[in-house]
C-alpha positions as CSV (number, residue, x, y, z in Angstrom):
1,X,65.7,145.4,128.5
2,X,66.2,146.6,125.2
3,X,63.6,145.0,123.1
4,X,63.6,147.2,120.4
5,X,67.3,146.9,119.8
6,X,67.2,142.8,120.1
7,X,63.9,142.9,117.6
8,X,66.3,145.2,115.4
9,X,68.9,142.7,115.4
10,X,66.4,140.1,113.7
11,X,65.6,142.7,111.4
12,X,68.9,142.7,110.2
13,X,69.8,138.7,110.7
14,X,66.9,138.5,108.3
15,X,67.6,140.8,105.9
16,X,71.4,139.6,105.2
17,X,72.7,142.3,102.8
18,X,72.0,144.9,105.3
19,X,75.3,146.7,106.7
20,X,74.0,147.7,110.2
21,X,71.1,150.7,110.6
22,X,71.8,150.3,114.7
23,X,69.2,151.5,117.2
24,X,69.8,155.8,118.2
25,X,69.9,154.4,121.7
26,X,72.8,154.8,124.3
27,X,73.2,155.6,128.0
28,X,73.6,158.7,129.2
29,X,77.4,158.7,129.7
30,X,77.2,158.2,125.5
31,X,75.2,161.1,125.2
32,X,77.0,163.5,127.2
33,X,80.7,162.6,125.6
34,X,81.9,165.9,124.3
35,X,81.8,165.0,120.2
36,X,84.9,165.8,118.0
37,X,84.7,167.3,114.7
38,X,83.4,164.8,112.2
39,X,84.5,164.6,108.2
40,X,81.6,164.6,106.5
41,X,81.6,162.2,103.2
42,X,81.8,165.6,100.9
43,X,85.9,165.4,102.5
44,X,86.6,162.2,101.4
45,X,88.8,162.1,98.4
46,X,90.1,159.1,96.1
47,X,90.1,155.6,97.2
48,X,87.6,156.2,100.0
49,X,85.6,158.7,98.0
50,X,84.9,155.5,95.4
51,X,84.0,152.7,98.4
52,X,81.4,155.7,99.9
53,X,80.0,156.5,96.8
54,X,79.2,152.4,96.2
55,X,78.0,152.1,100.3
56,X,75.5,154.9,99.1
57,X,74.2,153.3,96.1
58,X,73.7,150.4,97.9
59,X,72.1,152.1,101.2
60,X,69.7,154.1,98.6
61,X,68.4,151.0,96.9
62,X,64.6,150.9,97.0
63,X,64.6,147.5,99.3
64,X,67.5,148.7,101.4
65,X,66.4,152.6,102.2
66,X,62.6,150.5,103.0
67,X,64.3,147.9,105.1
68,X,65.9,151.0,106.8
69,X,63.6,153.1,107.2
70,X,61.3,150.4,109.0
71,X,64.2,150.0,111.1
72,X,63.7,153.5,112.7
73,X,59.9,153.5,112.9
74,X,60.1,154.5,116.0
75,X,62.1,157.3,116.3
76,X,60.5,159.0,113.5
77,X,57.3,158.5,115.1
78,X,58.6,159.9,118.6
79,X,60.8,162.9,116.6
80,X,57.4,163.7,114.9
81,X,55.3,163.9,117.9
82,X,57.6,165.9,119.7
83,X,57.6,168.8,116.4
84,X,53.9,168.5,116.4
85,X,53.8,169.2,120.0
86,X,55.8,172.4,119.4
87,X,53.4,173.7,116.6
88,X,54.9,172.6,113.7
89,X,52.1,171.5,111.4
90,X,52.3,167.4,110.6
91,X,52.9,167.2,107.3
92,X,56.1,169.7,108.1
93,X,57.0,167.7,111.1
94,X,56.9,164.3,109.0
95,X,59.5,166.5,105.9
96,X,61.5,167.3,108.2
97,X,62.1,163.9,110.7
98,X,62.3,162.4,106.6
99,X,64.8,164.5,105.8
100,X,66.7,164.0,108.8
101,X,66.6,160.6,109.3
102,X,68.2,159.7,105.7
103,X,70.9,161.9,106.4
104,X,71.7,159.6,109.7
105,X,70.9,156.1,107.9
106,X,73.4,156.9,105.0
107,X,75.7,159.1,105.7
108,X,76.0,158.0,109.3
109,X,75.8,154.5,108.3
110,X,78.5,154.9,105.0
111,X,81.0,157.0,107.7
112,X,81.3,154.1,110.3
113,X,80.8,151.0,107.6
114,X,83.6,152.0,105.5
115,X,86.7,151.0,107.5
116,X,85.0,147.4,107.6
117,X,84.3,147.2,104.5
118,X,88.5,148.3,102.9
119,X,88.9,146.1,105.5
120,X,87.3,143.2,104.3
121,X,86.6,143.9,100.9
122,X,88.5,145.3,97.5
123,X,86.9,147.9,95.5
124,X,85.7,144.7,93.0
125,X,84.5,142.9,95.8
126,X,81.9,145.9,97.1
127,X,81.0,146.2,92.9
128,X,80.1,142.7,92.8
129,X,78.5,143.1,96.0
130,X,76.5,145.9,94.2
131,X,75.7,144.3,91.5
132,X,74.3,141.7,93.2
133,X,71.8,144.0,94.9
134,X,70.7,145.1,91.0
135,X,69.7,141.8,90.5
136,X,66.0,141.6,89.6
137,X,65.7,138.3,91.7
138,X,67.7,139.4,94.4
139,X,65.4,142.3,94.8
140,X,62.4,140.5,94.7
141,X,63.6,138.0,97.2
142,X,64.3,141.6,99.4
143,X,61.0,142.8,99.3
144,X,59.4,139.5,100.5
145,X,61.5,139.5,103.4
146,X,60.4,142.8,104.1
147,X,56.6,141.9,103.6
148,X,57.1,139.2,105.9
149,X,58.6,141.5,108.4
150,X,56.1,143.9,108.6
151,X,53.4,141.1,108.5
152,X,55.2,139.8,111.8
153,X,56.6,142.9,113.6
154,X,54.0,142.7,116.2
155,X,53.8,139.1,116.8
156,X,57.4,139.2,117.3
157,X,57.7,142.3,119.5
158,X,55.3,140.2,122.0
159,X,57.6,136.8,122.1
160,X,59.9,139.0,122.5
161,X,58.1,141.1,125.5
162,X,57.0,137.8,127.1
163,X,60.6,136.2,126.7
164,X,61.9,139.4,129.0
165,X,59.0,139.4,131.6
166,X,59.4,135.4,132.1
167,X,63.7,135.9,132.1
168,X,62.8,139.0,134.9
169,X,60.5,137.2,136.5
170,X,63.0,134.0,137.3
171,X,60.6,132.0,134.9
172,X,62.1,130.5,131.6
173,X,60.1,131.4,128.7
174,X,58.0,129.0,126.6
175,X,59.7,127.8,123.6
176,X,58.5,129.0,120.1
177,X,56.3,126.4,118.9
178,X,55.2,126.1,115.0
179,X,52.5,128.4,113.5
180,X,51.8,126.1,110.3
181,X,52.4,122.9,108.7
182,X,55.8,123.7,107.0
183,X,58.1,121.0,106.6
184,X,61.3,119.6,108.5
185,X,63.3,120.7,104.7
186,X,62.2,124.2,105.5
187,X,62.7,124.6,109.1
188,X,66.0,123.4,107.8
189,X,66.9,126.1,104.8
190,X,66.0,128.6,107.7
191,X,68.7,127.2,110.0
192,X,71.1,127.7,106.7
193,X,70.0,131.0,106.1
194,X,70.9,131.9,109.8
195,X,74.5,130.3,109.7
196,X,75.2,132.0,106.3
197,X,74.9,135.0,108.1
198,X,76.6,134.7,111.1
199,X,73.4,135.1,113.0
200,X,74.8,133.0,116.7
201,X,77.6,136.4,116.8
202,X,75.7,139.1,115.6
203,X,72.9,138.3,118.2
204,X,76.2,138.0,120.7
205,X,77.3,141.3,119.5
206,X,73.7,143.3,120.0
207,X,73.3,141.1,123.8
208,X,76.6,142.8,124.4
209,X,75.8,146.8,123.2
210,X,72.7,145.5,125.4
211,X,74.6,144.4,128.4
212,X,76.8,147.4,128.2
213,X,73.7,149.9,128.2
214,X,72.2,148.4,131.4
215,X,75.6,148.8,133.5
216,X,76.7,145.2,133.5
217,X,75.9,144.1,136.4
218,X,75.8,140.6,137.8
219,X,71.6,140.2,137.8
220,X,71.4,141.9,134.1
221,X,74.5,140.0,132.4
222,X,72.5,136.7,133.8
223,X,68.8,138.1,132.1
224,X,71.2,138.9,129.0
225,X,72.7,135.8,129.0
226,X,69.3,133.7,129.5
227,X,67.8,136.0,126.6
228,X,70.8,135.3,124.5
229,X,69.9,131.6,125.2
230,X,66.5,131.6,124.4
231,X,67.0,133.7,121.4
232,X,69.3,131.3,119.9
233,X,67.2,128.0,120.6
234,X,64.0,129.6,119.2
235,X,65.7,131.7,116.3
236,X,65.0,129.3,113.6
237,X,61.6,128.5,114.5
238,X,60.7,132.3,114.9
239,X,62.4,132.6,111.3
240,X,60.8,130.0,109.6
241,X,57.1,131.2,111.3
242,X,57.7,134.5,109.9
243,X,58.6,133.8,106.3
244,X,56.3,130.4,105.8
245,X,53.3,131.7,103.2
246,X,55.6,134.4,101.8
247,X,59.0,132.6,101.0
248,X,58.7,129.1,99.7
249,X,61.7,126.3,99.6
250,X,63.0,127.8,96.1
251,X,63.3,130.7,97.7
252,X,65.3,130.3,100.7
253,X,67.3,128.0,98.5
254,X,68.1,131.3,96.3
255,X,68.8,133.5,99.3
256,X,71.2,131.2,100.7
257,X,73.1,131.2,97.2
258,X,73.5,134.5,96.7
259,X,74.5,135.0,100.3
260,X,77.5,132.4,100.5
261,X,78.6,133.9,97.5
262,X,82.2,135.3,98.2
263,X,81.6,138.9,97.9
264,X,78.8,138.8,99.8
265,X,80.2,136.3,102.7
266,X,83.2,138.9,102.8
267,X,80.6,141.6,103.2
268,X,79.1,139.4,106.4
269,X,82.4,139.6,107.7
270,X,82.7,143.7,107.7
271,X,79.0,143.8,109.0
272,X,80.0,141.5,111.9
273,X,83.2,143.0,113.0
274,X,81.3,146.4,112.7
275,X,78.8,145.4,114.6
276,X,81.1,144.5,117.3
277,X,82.2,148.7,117.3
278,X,78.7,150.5,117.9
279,X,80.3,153.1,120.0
280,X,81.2,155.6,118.0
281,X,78.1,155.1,115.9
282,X,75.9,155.2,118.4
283,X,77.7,158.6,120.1
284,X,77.2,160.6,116.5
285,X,73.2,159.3,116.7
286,X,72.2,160.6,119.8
287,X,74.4,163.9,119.1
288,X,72.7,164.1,116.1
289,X,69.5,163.5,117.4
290,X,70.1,165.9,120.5
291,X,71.1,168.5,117.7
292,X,67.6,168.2,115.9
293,X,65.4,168.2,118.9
294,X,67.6,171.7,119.7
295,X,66.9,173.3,116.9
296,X,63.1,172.3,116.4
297,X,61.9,172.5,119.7
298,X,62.9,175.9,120.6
């Protein structure tokens, strides 16, 4: 079961202005597809040159790139051991995975977003969408998210782990209880924050791209479909566990503004429909990837 790709999928349900930073996994049928020639963002010219140029501003903003970069934790961590384990001295190893990494989360990330987002959005739209990511608040409200996260990443990965061995098992997993005394106003401002960001389809969306990668098959579509299950029933709980102690009411009152905000809701929109087209991404990853190991591990 993919765990690390359903734990990214909270990742991303809790950090709502994030367009997607997808898991670099794929079967093997992916990562043997012969890969076309791919315009790099350097070809793009006028209108499209304009909406890249605004995806990168907002991919490089200091709460974004950190929200990113946790999101690929570990594949830098496996890319690094595997340059260290051909001699290249750490601090190399680490310059070089850094290096390579941004050039996927952006660029990668800005090539397959953009459609979406002309789709969904007009250039004023993705400006106001910018501008809300300048916001002083905004950011703040970004990087307590994120401290939650990391707070939690463990704790999570192991309801997670259980979830999948009870499911495998035949066994349905405990429910999420509480961790502290927060109140029924909270847990509901956490269910809010969830619907104003289409969380129910984007975890369909990743359970799908999971389904997919394990061959579809009658025994995994029914361990999908029970995780999907118990994802969704516990989501809020899980959600409001995590961010009670660094987000109070205020503050989920604030995200949940700015989110339903009609720039921003539009935004939603291109991230879900993207999310519902990984395949492409996901191919120009693992080529990527399979390109990098190539050249470092010779």
């Amino acid at each position: 079961m993919k765990k690390r790709t359903l734990f990214l999928a909270m990742m991303l349900l809790t950090t709502p202005i994030l367009p997607i930073a997808c898991s670099s996994e794929g079967n093997t049928a992916q990562q043997e597809e012969k890969q076309e020639k791919k315009e790099t963002l350097e070809n793009l010219q006028g209108e499209d040159k304009e909406y890249a140029q605004i995806l990168k501003d907002l991919m490089t903003d200091e709460t974004v790139a950190a929200a990113m970069n946790m999101s690929m934790k570990e594949t830098e961590d496996a890319l690094v051991q595997m340059l260290t384990a051909n001699g290249i001295e750490r601090s190399e190893a680490e310059a070089k995975v850094d290096r390579f990494v941004n050039e996927i989360m952006v660029d990668l990330n800005i090539k397959h977003f953009l459609p979406y987002c002309k789709k969904h959005l007009t250039m004023q739209e993705l400006k106001e969408v910018k501008e809300i990511y300048n916001n002083k608040e905004y950011q703040k409200l970004n990087s307590m998210t994120l401290e939650a996260q990391k707070k939690n990443m463990r704790h999570l990965e192991a309801l997670m782990s259980q979830a999948v061995l009870s499911i495998m098992s035949g066994e349905a997993p405990e429910p999420v209880d509480r961790n502290a005394g927060y109140s029924d106003r909270y847990m509901s401002l956490c269910k809010e924050c969830l619907e104003v960001t289409n969380a129910d389809m984007l975890v369909d969306n990743v359970l799908s791209q999971m389904s997919m990668a394990m061959g579809g098959n009658e025994e995994s579509n029914k361990a999908i479909e029970a995780l999907g299950k118990y994802f969704k029933e516990n989501f809020a709980t899980m959600y409001a566990n995590m961010y009670y102690g660094t987000l109070n009411e205020e503050d989920l009152e604030k995200v949940i503004g700015y989110t339903k905000k009609p720039a921003m809701q539009k935004f939603m929109q291109a991230n879900l429909e993207r999310s519902k087209n990984l395949e492409g991404y996901i191919n120009d990853v693992n080529s990527k990837v399979n390109e990098f190991i190539t050249e470092n591990t010779k």
